[in-house]
PDB file of N, CA, C and O in Angstrom:
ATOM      1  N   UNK A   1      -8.020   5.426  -1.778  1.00  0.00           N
ATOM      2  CA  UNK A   1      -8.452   6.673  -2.330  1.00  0.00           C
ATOM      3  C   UNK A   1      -9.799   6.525  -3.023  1.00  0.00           C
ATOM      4  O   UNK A   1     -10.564   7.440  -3.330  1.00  0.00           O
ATOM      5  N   UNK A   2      -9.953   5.276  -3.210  1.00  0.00           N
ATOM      6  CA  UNK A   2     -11.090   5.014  -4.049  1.00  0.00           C
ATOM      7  C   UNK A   2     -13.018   5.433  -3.156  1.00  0.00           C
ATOM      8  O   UNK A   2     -13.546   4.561  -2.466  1.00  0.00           O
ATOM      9  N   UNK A   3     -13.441   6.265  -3.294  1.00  0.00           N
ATOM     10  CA  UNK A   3     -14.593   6.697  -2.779  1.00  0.00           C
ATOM     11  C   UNK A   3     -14.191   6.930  -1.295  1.00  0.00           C
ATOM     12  O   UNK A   3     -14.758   6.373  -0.355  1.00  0.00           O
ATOM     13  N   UNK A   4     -13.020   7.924  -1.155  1.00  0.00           N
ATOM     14  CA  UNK A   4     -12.778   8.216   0.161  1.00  0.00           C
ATOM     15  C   UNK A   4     -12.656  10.002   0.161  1.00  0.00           C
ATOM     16  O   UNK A   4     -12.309  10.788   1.042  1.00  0.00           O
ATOM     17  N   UNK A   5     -12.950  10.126  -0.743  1.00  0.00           N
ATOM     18  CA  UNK A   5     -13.296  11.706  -1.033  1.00  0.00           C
ATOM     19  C   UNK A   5     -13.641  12.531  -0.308  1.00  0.00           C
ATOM     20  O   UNK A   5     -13.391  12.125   0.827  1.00  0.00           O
ATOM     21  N   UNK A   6     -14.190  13.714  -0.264  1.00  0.00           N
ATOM     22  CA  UNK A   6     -15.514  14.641   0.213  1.00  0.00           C
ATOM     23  C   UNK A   6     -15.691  15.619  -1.078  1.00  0.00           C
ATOM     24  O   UNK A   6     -15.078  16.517  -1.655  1.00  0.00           O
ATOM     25  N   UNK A   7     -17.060  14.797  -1.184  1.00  0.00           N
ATOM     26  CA  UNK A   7     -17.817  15.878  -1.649  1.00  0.00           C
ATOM     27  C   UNK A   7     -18.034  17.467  -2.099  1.00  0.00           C
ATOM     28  O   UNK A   7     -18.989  18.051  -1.586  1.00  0.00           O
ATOM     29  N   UNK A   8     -17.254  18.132  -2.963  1.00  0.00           N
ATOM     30  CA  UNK A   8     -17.766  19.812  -3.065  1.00  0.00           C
ATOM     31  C   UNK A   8     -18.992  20.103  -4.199  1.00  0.00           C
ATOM     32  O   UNK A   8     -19.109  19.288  -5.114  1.00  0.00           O
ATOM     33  N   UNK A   9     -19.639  20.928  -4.155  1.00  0.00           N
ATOM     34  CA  UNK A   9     -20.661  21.039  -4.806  1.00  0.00           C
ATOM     35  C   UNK A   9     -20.583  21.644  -6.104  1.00  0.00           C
ATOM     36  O   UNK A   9     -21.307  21.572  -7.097  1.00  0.00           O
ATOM     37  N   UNK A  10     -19.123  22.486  -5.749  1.00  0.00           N
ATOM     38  CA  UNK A  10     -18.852  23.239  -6.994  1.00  0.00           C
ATOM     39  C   UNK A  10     -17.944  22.770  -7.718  1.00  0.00           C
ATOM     40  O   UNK A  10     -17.300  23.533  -8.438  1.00  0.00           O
ATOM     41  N   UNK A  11     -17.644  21.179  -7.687  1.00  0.00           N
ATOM     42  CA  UNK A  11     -16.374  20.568  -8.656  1.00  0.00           C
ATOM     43  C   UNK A  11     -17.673  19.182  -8.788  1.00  0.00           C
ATOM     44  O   UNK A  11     -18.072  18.365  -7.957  1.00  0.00           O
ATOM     45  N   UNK A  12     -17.981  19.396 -10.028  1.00  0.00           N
ATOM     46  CA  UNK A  12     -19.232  18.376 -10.938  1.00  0.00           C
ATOM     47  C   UNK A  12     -18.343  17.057 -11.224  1.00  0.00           C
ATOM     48  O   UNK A  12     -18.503  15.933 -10.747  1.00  0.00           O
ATOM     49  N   UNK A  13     -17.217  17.573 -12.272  1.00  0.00           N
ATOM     50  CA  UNK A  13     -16.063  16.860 -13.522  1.00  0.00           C
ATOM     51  C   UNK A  13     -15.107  16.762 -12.769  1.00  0.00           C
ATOM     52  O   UNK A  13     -15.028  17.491 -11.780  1.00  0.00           O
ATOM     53  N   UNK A  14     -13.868  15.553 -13.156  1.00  0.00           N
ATOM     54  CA  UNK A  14     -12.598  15.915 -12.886  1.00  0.00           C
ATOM     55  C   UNK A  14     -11.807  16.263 -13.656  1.00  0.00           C
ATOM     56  O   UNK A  14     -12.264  16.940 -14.577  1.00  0.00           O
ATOM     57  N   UNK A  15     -10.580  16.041 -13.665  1.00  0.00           N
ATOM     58  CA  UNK A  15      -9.640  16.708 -14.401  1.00  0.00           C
ATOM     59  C   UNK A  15      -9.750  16.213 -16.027  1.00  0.00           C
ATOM     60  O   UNK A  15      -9.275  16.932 -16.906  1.00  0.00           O
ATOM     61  N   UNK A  16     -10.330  15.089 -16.307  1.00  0.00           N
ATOM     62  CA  UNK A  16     -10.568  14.262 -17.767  1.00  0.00           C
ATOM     63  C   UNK A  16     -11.921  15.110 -18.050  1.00  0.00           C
ATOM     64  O   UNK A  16     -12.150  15.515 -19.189  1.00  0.00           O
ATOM     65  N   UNK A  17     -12.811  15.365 -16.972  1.00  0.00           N
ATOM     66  CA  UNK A  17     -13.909  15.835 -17.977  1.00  0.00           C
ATOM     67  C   UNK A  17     -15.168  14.884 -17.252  1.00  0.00           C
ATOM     68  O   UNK A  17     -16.347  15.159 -17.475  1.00  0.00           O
ATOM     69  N   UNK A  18     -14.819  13.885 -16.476  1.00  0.00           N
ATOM     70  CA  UNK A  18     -15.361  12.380 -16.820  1.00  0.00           C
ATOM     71  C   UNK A  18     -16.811  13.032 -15.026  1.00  0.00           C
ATOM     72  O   UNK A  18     -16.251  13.841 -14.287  1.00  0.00           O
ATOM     73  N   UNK A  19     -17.741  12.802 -14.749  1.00  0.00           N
ATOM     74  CA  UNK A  19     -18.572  13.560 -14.159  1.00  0.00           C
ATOM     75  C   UNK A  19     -18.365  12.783 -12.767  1.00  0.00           C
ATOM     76  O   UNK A  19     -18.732  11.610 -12.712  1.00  0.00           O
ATOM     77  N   UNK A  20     -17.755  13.430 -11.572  1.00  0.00           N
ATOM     78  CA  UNK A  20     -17.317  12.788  -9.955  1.00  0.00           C
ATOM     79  C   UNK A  20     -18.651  12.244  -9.574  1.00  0.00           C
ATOM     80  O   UNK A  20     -19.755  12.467 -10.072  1.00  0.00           O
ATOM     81  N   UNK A  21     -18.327  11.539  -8.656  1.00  0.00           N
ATOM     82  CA  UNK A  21     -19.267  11.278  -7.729  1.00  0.00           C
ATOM     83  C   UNK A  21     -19.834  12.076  -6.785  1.00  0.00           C
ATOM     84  O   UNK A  21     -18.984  12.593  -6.060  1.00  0.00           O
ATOM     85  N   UNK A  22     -21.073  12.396  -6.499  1.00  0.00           N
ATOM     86  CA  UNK A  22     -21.793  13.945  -5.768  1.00  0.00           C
ATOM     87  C   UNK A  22     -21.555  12.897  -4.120  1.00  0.00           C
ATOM     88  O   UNK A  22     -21.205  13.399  -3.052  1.00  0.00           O
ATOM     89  N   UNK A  23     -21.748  11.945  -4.260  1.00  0.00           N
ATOM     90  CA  UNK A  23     -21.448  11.878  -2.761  1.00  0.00           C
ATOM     91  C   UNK A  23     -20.075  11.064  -1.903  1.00  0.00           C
ATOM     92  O   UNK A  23     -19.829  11.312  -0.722  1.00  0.00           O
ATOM     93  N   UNK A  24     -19.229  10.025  -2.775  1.00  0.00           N
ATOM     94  CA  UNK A  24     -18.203   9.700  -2.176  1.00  0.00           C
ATOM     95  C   UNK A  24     -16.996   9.682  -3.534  1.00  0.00           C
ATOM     96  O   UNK A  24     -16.602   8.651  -4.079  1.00  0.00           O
ATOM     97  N   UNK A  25     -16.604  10.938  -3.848  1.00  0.00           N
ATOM     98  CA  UNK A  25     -15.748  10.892  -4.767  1.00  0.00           C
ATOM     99  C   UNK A  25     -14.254  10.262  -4.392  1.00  0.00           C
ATOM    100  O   UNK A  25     -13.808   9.942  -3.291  1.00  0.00           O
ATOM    101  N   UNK A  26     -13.605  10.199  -5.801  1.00  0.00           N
ATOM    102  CA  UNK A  26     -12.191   9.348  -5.925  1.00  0.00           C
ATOM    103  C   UNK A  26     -11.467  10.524  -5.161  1.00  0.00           C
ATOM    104  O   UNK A  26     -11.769  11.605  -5.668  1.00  0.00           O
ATOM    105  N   UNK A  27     -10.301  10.675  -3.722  1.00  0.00           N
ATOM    106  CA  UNK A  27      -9.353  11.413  -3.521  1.00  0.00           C
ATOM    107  C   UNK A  27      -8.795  11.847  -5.209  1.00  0.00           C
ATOM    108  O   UNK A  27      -8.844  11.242  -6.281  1.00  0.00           O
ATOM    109  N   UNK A  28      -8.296  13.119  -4.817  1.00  0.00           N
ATOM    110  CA  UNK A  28      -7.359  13.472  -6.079  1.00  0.00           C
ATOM    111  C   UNK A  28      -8.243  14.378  -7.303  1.00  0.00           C
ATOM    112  O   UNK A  28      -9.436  14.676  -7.236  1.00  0.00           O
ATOM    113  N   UNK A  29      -7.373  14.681  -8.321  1.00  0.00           N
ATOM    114  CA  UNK A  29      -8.105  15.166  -9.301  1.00  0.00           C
ATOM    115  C   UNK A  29      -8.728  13.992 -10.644  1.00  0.00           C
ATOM    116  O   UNK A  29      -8.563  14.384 -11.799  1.00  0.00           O
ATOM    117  N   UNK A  30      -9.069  13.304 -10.537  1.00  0.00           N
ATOM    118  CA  UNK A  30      -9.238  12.056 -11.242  1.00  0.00           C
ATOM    119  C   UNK A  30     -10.580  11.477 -10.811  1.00  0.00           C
ATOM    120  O   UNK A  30     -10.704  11.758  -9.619  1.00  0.00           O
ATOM    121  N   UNK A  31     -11.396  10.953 -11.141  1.00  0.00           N
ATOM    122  CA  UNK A  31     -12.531  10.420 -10.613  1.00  0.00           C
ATOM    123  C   UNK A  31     -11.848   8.713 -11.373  1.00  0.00           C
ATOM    124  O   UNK A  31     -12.109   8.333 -12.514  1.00  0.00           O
ATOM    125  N   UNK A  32     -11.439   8.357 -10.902  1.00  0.00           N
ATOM    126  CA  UNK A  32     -10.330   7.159 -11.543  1.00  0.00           C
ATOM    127  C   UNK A  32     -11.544   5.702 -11.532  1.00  0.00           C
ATOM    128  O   UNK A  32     -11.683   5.259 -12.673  1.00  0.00           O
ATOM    129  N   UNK A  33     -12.250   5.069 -10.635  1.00  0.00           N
ATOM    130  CA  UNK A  33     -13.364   4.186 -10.454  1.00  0.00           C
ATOM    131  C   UNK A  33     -12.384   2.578 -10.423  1.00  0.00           C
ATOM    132  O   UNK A  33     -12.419   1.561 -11.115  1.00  0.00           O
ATOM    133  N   UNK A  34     -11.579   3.015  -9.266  1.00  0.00           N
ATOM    134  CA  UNK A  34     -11.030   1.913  -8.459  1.00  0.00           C
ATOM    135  C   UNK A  34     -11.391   0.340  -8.737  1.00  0.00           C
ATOM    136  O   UNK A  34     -12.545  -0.087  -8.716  1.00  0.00           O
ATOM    137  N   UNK A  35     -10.302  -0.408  -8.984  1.00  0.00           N
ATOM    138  CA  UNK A  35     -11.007  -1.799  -8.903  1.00  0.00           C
ATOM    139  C   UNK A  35     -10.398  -2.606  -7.239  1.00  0.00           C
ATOM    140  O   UNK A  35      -9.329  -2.275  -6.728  1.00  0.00           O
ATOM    141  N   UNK A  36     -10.895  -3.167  -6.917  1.00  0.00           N
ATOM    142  CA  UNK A  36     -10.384  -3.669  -6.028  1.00  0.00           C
ATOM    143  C   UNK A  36      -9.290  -4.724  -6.169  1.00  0.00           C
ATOM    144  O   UNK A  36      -9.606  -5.606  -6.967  1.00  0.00           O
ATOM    145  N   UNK A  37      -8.019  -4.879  -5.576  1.00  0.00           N
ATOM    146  CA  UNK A  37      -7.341  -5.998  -5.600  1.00  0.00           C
ATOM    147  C   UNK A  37      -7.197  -7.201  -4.862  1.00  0.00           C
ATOM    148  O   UNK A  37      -6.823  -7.044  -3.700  1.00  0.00           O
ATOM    149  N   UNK A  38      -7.364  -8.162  -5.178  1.00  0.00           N
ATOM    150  CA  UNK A  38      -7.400  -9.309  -4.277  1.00  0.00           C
ATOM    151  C   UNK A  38      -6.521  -9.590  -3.756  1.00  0.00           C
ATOM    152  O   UNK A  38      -6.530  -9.706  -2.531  1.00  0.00           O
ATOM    153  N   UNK A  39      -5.347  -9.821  -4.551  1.00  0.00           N
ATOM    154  CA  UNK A  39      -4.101 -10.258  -3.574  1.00  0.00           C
ATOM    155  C   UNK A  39      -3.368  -8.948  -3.653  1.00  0.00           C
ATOM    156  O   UNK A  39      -3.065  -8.431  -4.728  1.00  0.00           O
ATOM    157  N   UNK A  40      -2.989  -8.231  -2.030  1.00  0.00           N
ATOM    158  CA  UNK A  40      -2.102  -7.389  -2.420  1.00  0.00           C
ATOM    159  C   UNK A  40      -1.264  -7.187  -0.778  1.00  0.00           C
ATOM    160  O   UNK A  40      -1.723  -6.428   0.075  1.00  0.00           O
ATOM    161  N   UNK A  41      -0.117  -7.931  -0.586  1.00  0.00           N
ATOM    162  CA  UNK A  41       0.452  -7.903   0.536  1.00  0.00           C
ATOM    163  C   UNK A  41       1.602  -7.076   0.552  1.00  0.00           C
ATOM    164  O   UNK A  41       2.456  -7.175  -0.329  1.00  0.00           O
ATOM    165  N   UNK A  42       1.754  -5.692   2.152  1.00  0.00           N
ATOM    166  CA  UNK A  42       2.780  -5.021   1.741  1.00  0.00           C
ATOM    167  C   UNK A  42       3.625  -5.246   3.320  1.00  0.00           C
ATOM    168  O   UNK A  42       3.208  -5.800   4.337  1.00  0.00           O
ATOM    169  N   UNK A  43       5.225  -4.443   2.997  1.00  0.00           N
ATOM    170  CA  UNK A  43       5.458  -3.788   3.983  1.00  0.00           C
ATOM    171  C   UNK A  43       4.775  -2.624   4.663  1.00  0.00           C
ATOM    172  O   UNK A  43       4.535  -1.575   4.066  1.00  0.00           O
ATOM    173  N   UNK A  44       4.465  -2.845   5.952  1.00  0.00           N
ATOM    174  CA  UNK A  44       3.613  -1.380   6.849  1.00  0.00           C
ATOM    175  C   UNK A  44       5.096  -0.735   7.457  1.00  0.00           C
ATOM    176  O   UNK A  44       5.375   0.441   7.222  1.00  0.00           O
ATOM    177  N   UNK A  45       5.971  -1.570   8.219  1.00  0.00           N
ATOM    178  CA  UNK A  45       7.005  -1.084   9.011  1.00  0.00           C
ATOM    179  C   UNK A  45       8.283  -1.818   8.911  1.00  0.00           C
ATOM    180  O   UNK A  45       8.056  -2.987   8.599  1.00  0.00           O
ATOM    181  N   UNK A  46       9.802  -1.519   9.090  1.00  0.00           N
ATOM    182  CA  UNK A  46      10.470  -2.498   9.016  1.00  0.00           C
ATOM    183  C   UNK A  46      11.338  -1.739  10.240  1.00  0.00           C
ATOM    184  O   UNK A  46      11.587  -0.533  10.220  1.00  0.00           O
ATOM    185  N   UNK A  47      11.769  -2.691  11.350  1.00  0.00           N
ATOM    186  CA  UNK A  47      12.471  -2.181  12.473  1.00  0.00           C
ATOM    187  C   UNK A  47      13.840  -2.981  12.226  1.00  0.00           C
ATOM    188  O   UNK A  47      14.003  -4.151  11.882  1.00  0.00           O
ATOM    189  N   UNK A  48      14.651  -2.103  12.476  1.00  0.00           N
ATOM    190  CA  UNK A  48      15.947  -2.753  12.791  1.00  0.00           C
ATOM    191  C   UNK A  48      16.564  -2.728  14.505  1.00  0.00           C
ATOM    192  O   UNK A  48      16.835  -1.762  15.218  1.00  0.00           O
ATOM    193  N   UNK A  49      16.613  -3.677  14.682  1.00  0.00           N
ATOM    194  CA  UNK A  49      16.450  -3.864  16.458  1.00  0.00           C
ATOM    195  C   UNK A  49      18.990  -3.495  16.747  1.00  0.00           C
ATOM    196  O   UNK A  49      19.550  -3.536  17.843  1.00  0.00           O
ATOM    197  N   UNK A  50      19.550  -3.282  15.682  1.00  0.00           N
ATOM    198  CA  UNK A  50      20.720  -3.123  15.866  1.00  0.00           C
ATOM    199  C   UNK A  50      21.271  -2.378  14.859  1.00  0.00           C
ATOM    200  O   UNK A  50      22.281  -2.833  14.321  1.00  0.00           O
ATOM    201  N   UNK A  51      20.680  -0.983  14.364  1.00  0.00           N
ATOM    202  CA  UNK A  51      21.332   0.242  13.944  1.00  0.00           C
ATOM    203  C   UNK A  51      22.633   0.237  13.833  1.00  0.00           C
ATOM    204  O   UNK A  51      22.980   0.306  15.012  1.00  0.00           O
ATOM    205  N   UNK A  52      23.680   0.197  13.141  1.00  0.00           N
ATOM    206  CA  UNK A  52      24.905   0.775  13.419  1.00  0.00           C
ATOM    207  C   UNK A  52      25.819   0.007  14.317  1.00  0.00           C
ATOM    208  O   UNK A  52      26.737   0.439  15.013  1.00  0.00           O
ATOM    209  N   UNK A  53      25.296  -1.482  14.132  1.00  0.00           N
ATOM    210  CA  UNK A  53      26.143  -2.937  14.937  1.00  0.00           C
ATOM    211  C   UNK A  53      26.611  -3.542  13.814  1.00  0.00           C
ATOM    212  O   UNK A  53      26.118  -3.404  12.694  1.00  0.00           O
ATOM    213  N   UNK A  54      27.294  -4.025  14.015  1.00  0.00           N
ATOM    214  CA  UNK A  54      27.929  -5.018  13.008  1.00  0.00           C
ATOM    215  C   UNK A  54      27.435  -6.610  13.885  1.00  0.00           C
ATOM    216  O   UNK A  54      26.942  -6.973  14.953  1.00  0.00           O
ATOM    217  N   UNK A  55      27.924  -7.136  12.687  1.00  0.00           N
ATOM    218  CA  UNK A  55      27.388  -8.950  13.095  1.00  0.00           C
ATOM    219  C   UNK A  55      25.937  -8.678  12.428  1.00  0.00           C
ATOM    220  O   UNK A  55      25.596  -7.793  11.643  1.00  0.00           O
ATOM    221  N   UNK A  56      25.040  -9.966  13.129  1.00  0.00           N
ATOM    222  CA  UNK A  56      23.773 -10.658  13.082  1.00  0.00           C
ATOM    223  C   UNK A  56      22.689  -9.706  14.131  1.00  0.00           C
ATOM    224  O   UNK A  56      22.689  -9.815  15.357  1.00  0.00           O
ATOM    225  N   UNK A  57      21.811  -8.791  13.362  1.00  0.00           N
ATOM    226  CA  UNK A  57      21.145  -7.827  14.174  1.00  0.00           C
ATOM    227  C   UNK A  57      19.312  -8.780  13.530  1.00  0.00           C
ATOM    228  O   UNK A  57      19.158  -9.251  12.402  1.00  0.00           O
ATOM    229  N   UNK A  58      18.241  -8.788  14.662  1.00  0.00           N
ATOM    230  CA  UNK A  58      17.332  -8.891  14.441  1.00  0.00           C
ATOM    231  C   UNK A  58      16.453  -7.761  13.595  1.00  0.00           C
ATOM    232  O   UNK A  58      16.588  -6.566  13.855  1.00  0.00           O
ATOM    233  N   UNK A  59      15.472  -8.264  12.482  1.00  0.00           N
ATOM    234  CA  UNK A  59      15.031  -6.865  11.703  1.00  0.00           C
ATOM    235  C   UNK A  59      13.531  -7.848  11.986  1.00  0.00           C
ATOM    236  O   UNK A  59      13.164  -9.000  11.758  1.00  0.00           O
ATOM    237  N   UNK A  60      12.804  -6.242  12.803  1.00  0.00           N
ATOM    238  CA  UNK A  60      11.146  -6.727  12.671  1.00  0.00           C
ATOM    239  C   UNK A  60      10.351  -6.165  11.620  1.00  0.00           C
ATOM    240  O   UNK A  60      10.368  -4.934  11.610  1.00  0.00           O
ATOM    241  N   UNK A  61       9.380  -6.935  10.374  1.00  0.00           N
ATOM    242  CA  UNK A  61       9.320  -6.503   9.750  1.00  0.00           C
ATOM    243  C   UNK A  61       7.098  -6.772  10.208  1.00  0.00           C
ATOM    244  O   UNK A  61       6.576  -7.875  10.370  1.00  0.00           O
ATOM    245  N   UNK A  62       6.539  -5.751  10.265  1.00  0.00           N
ATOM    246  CA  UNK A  62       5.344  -5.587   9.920  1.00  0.00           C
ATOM    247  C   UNK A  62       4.314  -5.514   8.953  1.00  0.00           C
ATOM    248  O   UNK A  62       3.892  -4.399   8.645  1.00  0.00           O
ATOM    249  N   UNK A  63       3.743  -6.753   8.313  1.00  0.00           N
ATOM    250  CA  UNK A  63       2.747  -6.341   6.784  1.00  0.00           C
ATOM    251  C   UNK A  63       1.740  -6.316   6.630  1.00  0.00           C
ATOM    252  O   UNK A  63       1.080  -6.708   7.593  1.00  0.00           O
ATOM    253  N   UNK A  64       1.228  -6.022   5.821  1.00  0.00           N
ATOM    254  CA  UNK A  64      -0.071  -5.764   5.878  1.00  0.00           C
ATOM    255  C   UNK A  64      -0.932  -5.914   4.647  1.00  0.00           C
ATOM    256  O   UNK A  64      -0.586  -5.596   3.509  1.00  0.00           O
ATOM    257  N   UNK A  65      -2.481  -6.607   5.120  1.00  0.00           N
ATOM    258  CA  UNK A  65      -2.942  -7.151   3.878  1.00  0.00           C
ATOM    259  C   UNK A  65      -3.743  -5.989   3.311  1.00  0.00           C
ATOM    260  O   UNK A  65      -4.645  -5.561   4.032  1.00  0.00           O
ATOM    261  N   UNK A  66      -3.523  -5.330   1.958  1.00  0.00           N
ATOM    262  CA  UNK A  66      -3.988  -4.089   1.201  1.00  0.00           C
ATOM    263  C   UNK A  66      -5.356  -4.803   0.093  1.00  0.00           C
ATOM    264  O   UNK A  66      -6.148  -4.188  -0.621  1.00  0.00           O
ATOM    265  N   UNK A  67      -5.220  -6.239   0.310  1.00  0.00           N
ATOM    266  CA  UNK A  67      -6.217  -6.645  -0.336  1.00  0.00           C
ATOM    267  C   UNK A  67      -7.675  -7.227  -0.084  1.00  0.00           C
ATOM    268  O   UNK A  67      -7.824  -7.423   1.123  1.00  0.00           O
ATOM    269  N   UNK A  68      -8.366  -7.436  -0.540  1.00  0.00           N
ATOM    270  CA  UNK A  68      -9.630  -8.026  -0.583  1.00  0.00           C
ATOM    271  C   UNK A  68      -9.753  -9.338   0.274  1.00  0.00           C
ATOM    272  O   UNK A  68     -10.434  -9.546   1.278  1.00  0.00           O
ATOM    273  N   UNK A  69      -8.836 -10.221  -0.460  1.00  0.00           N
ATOM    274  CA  UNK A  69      -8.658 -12.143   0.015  1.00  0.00           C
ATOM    275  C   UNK A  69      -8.115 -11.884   1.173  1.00  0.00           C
ATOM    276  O   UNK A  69      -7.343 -10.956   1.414  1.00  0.00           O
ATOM    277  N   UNK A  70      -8.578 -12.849   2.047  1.00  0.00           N
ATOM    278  CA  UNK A  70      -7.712 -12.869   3.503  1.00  0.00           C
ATOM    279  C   UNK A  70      -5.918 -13.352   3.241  1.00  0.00           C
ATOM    280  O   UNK A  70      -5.265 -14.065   2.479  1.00  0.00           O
ATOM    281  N   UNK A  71      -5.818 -12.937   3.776  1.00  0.00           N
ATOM    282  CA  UNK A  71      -4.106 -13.052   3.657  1.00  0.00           C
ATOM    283  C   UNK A  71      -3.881 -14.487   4.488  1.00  0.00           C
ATOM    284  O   UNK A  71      -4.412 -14.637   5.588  1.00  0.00           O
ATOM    285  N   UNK A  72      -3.257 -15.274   4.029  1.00  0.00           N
ATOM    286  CA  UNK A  72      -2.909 -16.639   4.261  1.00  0.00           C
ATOM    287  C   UNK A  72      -1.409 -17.375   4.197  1.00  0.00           C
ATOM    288  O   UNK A  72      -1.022 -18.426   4.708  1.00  0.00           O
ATOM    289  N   UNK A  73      -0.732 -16.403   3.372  1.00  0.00           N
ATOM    290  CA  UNK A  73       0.744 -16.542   3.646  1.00  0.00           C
ATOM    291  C   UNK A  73       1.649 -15.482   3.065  1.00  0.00           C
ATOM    292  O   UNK A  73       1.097 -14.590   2.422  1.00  0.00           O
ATOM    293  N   UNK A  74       2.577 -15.460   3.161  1.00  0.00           N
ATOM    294  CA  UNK A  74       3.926 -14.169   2.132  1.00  0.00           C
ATOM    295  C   UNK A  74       4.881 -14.797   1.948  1.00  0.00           C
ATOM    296  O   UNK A  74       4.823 -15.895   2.502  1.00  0.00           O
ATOM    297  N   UNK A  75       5.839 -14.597   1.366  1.00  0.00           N
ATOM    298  CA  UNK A  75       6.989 -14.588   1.004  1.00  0.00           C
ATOM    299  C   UNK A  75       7.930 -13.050   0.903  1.00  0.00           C
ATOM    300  O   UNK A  75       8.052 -12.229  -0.006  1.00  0.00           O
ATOM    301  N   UNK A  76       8.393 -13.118   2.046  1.00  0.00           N
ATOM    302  CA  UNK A  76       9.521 -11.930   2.130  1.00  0.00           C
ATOM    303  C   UNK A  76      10.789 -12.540   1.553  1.00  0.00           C
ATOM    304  O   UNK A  76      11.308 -13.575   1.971  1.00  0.00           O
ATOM    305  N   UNK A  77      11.184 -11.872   0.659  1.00  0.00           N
ATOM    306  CA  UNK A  77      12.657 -11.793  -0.505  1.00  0.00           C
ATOM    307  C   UNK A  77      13.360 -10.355  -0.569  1.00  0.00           C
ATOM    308  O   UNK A  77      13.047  -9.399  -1.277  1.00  0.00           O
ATOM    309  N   UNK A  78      14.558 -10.482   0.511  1.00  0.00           N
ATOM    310  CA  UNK A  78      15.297  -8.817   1.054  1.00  0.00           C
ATOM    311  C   UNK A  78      16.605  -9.521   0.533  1.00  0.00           C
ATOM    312  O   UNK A  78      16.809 -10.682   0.179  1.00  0.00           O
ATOM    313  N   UNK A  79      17.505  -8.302   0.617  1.00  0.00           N
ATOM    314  CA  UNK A  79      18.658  -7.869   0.778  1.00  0.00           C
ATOM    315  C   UNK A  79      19.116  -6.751   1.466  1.00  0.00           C
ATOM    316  O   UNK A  79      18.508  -5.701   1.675  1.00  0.00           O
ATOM    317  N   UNK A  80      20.700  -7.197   1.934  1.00  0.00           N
ATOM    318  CA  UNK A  80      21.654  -6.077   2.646  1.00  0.00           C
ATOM    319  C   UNK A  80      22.353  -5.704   1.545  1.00  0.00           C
ATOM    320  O   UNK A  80      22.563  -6.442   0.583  1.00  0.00           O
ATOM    321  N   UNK A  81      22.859  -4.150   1.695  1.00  0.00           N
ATOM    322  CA  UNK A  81      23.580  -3.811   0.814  1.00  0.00           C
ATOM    323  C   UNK A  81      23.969  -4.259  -0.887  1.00  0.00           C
ATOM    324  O   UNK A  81      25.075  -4.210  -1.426  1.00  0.00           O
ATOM    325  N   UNK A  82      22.392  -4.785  -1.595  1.00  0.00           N
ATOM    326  CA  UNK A  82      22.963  -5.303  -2.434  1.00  0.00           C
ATOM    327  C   UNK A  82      23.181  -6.953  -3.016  1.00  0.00           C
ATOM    328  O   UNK A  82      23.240  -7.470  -4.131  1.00  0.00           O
ATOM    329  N   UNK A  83      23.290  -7.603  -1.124  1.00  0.00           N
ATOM    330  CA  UNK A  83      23.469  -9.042  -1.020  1.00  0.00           C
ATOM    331  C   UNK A  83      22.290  -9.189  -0.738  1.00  0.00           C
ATOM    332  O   UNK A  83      21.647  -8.483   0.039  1.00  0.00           O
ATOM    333  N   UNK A  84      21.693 -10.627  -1.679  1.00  0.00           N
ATOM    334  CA  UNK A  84      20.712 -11.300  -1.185  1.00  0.00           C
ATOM    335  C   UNK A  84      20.279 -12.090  -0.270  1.00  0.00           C
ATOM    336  O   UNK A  84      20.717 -13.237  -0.357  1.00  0.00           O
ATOM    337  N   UNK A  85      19.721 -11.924   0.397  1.00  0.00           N
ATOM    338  CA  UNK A  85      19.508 -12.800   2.042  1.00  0.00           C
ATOM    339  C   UNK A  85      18.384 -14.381   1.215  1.00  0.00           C
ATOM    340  O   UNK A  85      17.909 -14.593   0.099  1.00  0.00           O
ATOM    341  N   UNK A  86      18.400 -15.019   2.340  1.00  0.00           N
ATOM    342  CA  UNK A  86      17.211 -16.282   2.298  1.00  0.00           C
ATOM    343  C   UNK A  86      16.063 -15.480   2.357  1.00  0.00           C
ATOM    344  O   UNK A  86      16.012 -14.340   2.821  1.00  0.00           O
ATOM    345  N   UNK A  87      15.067 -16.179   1.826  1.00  0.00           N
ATOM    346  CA  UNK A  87      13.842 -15.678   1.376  1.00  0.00           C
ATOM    347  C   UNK A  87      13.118 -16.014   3.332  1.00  0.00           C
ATOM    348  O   UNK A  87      13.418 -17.008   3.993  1.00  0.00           O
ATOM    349  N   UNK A  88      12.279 -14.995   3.765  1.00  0.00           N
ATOM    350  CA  UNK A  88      11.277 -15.957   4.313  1.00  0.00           C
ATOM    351  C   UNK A  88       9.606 -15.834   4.628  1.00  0.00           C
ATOM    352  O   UNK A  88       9.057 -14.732   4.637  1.00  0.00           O
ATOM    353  N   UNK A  89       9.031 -16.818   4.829  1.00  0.00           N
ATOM    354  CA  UNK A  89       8.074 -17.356   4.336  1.00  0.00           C
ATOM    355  C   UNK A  89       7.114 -16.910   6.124  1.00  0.00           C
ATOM    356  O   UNK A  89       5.938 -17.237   6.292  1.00  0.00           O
TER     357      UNK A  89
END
């Protein structure tokens, strides 16, 4: 959101008062002035390849790096229902 804006001519301030950017303002009512994060790894998608099976079903999970630093490793830490699964890496 950070300088992914557009521009109106007739909104100067945002909602604080604080004066937008005239050419790549903050999305939103906030002119907020984003910092960037370095490390920030997420879930994008999580597939479950056996819906509504019982037993041992494969789950594909898709992530994605939201940060700055090249992404170099994760640690996924899930649970079913509650129960904690093995972490993996």
């Amino acid at each position: 959101m950070d300088a992914a804006g557009i521009p109106v001519a007739e909104v100067t301030t945002d909602i604080d008062g604080n004066t937008r950017n005239a050419l790549t303002p903050d999305i939103g009512a906030d002119e907020v002035g984003y910092a960037a994060i370095a490390n920030d790894a997420g879930v994008r998608s999580i597939v479950n390849h056996g819906w509504g099976c019982s037993g041992v079903n494969p789950v594909e999970v898709t992530l994605k790096n939201f940060g700055t630093n090249p992404l170099t490793a994760a640690t996924i830490h899930w649970s079913v229902n509650g129960a904690v699964q093995p972490s993996f890496a």
